[in-house]
C-alpha positions as CSV (number, residue, x, y, z in Angstrom):
1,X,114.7,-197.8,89.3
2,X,112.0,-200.1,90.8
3,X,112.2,-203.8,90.8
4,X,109.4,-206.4,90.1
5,X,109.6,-210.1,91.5
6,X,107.9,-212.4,89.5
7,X,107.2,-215.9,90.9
8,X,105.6,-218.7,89.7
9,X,103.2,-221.5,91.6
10,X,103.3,-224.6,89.5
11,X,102.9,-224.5,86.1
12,X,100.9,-221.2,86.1
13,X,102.5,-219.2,83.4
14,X,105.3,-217.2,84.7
15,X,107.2,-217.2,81.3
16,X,103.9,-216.1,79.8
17,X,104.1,-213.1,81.5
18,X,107.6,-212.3,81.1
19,X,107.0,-213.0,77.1
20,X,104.5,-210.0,77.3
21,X,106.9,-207.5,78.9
22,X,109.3,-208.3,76.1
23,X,111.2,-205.0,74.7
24,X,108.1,-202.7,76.6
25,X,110.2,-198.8,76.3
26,X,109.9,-198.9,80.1
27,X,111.0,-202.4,80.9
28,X,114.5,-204.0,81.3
29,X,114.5,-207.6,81.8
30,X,116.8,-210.8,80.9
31,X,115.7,-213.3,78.7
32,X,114.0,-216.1,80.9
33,X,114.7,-217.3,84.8
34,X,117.3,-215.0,86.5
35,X,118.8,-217.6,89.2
36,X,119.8,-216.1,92.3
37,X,121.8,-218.5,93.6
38,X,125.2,-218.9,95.6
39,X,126.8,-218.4,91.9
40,X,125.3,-215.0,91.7
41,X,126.5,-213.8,94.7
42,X,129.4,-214.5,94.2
43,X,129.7,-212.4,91.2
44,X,127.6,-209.7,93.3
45,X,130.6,-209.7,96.1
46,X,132.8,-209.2,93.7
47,X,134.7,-205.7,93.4
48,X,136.3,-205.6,90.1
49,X,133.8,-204.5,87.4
50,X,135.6,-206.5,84.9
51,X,135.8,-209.5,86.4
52,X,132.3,-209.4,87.5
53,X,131.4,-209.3,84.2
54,X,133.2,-211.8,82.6
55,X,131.8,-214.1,86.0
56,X,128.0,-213.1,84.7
57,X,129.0,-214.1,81.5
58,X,130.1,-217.2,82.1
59,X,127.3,-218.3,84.0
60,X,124.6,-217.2,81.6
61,X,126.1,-217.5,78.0
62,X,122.2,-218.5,77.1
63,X,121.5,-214.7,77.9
64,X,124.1,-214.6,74.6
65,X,123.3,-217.2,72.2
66,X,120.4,-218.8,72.8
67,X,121.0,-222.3,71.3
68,X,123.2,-222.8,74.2
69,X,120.1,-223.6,76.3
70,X,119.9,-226.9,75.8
71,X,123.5,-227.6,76.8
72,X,122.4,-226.2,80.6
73,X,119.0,-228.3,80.7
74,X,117.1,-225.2,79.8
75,X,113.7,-225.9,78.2
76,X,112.4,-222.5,77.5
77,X,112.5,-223.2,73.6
78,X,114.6,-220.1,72.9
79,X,116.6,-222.1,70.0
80,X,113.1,-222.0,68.5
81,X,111.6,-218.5,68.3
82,X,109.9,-216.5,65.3
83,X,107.0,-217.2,62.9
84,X,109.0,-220.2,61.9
85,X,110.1,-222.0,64.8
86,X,113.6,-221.4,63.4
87,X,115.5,-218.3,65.0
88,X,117.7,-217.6,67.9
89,X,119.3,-214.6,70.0
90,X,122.9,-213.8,70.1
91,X,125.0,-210.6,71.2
92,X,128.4,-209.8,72.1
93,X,129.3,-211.0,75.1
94,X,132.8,-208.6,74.9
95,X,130.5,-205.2,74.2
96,X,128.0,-206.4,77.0
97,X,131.4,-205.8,79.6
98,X,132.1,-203.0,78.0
99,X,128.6,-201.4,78.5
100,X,128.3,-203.0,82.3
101,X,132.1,-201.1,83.2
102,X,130.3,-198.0,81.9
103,X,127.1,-198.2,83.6
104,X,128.4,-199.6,86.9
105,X,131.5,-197.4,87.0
106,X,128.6,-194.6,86.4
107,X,126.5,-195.6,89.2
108,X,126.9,-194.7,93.4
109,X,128.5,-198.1,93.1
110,X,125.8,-199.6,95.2
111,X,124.7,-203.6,95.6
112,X,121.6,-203.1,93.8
113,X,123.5,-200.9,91.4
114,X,125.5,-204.2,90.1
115,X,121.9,-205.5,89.3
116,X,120.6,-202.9,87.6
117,X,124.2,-202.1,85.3
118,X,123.7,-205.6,84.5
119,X,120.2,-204.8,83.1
120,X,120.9,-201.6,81.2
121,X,124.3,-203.0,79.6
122,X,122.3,-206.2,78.1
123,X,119.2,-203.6,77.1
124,X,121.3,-201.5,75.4
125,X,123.3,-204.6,73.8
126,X,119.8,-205.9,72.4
127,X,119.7,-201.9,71.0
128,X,116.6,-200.7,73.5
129,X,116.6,-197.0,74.0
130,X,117.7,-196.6,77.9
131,X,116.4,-193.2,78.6
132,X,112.6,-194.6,79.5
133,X,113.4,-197.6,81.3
134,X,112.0,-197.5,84.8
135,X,111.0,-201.0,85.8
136,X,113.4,-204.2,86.1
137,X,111.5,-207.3,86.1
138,X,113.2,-210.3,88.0
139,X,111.5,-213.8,86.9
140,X,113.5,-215.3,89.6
141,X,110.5,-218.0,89.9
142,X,110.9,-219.9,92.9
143,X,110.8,-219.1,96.1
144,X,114.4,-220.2,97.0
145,X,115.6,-217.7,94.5
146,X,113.4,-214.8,96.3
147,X,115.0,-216.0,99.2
148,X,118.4,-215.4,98.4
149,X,117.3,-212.4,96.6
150,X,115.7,-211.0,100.4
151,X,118.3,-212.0,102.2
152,X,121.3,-210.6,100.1
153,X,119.1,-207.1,99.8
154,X,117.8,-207.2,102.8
155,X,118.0,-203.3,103.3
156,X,116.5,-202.6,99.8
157,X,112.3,-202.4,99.7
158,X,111.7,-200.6,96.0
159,X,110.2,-203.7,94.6
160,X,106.9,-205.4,94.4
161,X,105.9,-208.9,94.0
162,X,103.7,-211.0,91.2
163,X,102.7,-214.4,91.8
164,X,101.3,-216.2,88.6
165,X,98.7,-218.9,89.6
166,X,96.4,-221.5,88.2
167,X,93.8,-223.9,89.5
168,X,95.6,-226.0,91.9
169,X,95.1,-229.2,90.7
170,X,95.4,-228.5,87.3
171,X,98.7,-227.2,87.5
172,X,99.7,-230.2,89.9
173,X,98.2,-232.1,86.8
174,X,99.7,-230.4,84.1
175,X,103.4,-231.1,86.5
176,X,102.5,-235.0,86.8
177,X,101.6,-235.4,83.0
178,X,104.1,-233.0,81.5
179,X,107.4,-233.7,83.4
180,X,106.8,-237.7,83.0
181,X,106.1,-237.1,78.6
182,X,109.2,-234.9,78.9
183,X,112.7,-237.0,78.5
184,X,110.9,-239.9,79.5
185,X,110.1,-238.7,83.4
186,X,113.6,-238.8,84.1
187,X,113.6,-235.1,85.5
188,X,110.6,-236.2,87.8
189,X,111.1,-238.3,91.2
190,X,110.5,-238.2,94.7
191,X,112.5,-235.1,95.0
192,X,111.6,-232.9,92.5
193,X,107.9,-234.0,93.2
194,X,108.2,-233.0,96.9
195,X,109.8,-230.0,95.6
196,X,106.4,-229.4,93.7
197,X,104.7,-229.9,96.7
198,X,106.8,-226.8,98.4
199,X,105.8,-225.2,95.4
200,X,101.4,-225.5,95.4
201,X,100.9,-226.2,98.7
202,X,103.6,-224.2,100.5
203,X,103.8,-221.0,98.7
204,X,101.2,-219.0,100.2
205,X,102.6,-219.8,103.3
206,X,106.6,-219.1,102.2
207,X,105.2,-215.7,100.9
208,X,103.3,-214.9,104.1
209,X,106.5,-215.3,106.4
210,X,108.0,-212.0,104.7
211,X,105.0,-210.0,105.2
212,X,105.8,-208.8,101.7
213,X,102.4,-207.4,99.2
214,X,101.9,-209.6,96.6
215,X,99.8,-209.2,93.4
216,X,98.1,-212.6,91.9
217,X,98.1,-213.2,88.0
218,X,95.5,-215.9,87.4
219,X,96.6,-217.8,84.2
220,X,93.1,-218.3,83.3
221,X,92.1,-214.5,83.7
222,X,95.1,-213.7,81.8
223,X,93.8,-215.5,79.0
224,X,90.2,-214.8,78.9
225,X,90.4,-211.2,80.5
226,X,93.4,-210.0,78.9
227,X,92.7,-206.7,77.7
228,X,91.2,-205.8,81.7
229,X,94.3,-207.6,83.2
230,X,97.2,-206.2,80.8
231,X,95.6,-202.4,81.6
232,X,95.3,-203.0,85.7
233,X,99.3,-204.7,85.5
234,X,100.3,-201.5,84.1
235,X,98.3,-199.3,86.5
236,X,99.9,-201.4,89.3
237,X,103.5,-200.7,87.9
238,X,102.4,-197.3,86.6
239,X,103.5,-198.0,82.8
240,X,101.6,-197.3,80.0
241,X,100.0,-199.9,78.1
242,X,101.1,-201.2,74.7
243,X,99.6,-202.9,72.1
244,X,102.7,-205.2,72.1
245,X,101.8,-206.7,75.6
246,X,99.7,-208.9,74.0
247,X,102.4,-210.3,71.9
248,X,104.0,-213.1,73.1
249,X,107.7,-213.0,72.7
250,X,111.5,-212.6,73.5
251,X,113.9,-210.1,72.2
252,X,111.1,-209.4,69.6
253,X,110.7,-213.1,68.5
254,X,107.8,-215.0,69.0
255,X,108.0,-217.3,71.3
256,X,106.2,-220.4,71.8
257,X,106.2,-222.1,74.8
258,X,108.4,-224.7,76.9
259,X,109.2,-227.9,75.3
260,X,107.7,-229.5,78.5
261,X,104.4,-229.0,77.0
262,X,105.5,-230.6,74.0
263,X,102.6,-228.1,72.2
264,X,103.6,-225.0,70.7
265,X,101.5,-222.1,72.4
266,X,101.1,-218.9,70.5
267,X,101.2,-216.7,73.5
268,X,97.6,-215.7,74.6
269,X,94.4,-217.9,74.3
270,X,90.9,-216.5,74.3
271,X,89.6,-219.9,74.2
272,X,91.6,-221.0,77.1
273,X,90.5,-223.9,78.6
274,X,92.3,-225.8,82.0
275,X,92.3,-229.4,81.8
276,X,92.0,-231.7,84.5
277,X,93.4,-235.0,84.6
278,X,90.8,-237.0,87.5
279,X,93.0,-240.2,86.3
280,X,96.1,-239.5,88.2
281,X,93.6,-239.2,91.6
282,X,91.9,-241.1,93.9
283,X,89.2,-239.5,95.8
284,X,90.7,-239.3,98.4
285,X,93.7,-237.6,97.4
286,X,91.5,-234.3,95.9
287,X,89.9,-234.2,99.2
288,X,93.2,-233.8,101.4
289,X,94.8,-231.5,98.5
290,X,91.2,-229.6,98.0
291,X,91.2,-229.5,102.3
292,X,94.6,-228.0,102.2
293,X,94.5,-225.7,99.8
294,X,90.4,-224.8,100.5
295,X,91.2,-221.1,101.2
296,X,93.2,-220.5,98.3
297,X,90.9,-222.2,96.1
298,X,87.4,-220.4,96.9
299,X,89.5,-216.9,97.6
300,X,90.4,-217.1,93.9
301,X,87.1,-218.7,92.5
302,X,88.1,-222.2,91.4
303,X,86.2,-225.2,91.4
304,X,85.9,-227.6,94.2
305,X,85.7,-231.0,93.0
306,X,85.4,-233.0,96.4
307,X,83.1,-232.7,99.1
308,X,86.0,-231.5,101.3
309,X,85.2,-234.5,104.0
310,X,87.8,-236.7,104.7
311,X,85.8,-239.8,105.7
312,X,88.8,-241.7,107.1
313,X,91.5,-239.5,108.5
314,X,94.0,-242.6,108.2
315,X,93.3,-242.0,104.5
316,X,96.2,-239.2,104.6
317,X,98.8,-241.5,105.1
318,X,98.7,-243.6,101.9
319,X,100.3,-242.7,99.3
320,X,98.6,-240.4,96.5
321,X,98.0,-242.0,92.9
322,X,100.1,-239.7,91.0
323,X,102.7,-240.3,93.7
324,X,102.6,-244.4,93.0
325,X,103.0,-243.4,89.6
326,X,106.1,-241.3,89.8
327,X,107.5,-243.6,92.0
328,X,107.0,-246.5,89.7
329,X,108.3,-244.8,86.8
330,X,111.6,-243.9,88.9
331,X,112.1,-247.6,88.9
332,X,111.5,-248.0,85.3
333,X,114.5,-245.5,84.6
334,X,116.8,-247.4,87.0
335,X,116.6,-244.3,89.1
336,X,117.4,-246.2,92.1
337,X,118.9,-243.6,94.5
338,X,115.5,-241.5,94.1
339,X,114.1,-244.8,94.8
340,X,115.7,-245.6,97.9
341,X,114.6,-241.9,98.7
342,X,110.8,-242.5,98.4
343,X,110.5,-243.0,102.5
344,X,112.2,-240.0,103.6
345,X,110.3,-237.6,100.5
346,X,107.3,-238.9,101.6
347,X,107.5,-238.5,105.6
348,X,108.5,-234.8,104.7
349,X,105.3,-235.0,102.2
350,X,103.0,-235.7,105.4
351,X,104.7,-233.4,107.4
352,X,104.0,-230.6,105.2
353,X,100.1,-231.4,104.8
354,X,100.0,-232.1,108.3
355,X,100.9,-228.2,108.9
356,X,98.4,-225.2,109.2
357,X,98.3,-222.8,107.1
358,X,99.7,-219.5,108.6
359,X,97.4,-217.3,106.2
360,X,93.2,-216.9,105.9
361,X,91.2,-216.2,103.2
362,X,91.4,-212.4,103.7
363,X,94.9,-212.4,104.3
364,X,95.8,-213.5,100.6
365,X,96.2,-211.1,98.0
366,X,93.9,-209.2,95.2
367,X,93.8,-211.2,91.6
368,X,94.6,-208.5,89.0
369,X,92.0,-207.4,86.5
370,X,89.3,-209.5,88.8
């Protein structure tokens, strides 16, 4: 069984992708983000098939009704799938142990076999025929979750990586105007921003540490070049290609989109269209982002919208616009401990910019279908 990572920089379309690879005869996958985090492993350490079952369970009862999703902060809209905006998911959670004893107790009892018996017991529970199934895909979607997925399987190499991307500053647009509609910005402040930083600037750099290949989805290919970008993803995985890849969807439901966006998104767009928000910049601050990021932008052919001179280097330590704005709305919602917090996010902030880049131009990886 081979394994695919998927990752996502910034608001690039990770759950996009994973919407396509719904139900595909050779594809097991859960339902939305797979978090591979000190909870997990604990339920990986443990022995006792049972147990570790009713552990997975009870960490992920979203997997098994999806209404539950907003109760854990989830915004993947899974309460609201179909035509109508109106179903839901749910499956036993008792014959989902049941199948994972079976599998697992079937297995060679591996660490990676605990992943994968988690995978065919929930595919056979959503009634997928098993027998075809050669790929898992993991949206584990941050970095820290690939991570902890690398350093708990650190002997195990049968995997590849896909990295969903978007024009830079589009997608740090999209986060600044998105998070602050949504719940009235409470979710967005000087942590979770820097966080975002980690997330653009850093990535390229976090990937390149584990000398790891990695395959680029460009969102905006995958919308206007579908049909070449669909077929090349399934050469690279060495599936065959569906009609159904172009439907958006989970557990055969349509899906439409995070309710960050607030829209409803009926998977893909021919008509696609990125939107850039020059409101929440000064000049300055597309120059140092555009500076930073230069390689990854021209590599993967997106506009420059600065002259990429930074006139006054002193510039670099004022604060960026759409960082005043955050911070300003964190005071509006009485967020005072992010408040307090503002200095010592935003010395890391500079710190991070003030780093080089440990990859070139050459170094960073092919953009599927392009």
């Amino acid at each position: 069984m081979k394994f695919v990572i998927l990752l996502s920089c910034g608001r690039s379309g990770s759950s996009l992708v994973q919407s396509l690879f719904d139900m595909h005869p050779q594809i097991m996958q859960f339902p939305g983000d797979f978090r591979f985090d000190y909870l997990f492993v604990d339920i990986l350490n443990e022995k006792n098939p049972n147990k570790m079952s009713h552990m997975f369970c009870d960490l992920n009862p979203f997997f098994f009704d999806s209404r539950l999703q907003k109760d854990f902060g989830l915004v993947d809209r899974h309460d609201m799938l179909g035509k109508n905006k109106n179903e839901f998911y749910k499956f036993s959670k008792e014959i989902f142990k049941k199948n994972f004893v079976y599998f697992y107790s079937n297995s060679k009892k591996r660490r990676i076999d605990k992943i994968i018996a988690l995978h065919q017991a929930y595919a056979k529970l959503s009634g997928q025929t098993l027998n075809k199934k050669k790929i898992i895909i993991l949206h584990l979607h941050s970095i820290e979750y690939f991570k902890n997925f690398i350093n708990y399987f650190s002997k195990f190499h049968n995997f590849k990586i896909l990295l969903t991307l978007r024009d830079p500053l589009v997608s740090l647009c999209a986060t600044i105007n998105h998070w602050l509609k949504f719940r009235s910005g409470k979710d967005l402040y000087s942590e979770s921003l820097y966080n975002n930083y980690e997330i653009h600037i850093n990535m390229m750099n976090s990937l390149h540490k584990f000398r790891k290949k990695v395959s680029i989805i460009q969102l905006e290919n995958l919308h206007l070049k579908s049909n070449k970008v669909l077929k090349s993803l399934c050469k690279l995985l060495k599936i065959n290609y569906k009609s159904s890849l172009k439907k958006s969807s989970y557990l055969n439901k349509v899906w439409w989109g995070d309710s960050v966006g607030k829209k409803f998104l009926n998977g893909l767009n021919p008509k696609f269209k990125n939107k850039f928000d020059k409101n929440i910049f000064f000049d300055k601050d597309i120059e140092i982002i555009e500076n930073k990021l230069k390689n990854v932008i021209t590599r993967y052919n997106y506009p420059i919208r600065s002259k990429l001179k930074i006139k006054n280097k002193y510039l670099q330590f004022l604060p960026f616009k759409f960082e005043l704005i955050v911070w300003l709305n964190s005071l509006k919602n009485r967020k005072f401990k992010q408040f307090i917090l503002i200095p010592f996010f935003f010395t890391k902030r500079l710190i991070l910019f003030s780093r080089k880049n440990i990859y070139s131009k050459n170094e960073l990886s092919h953009s599927i279908g392009n």
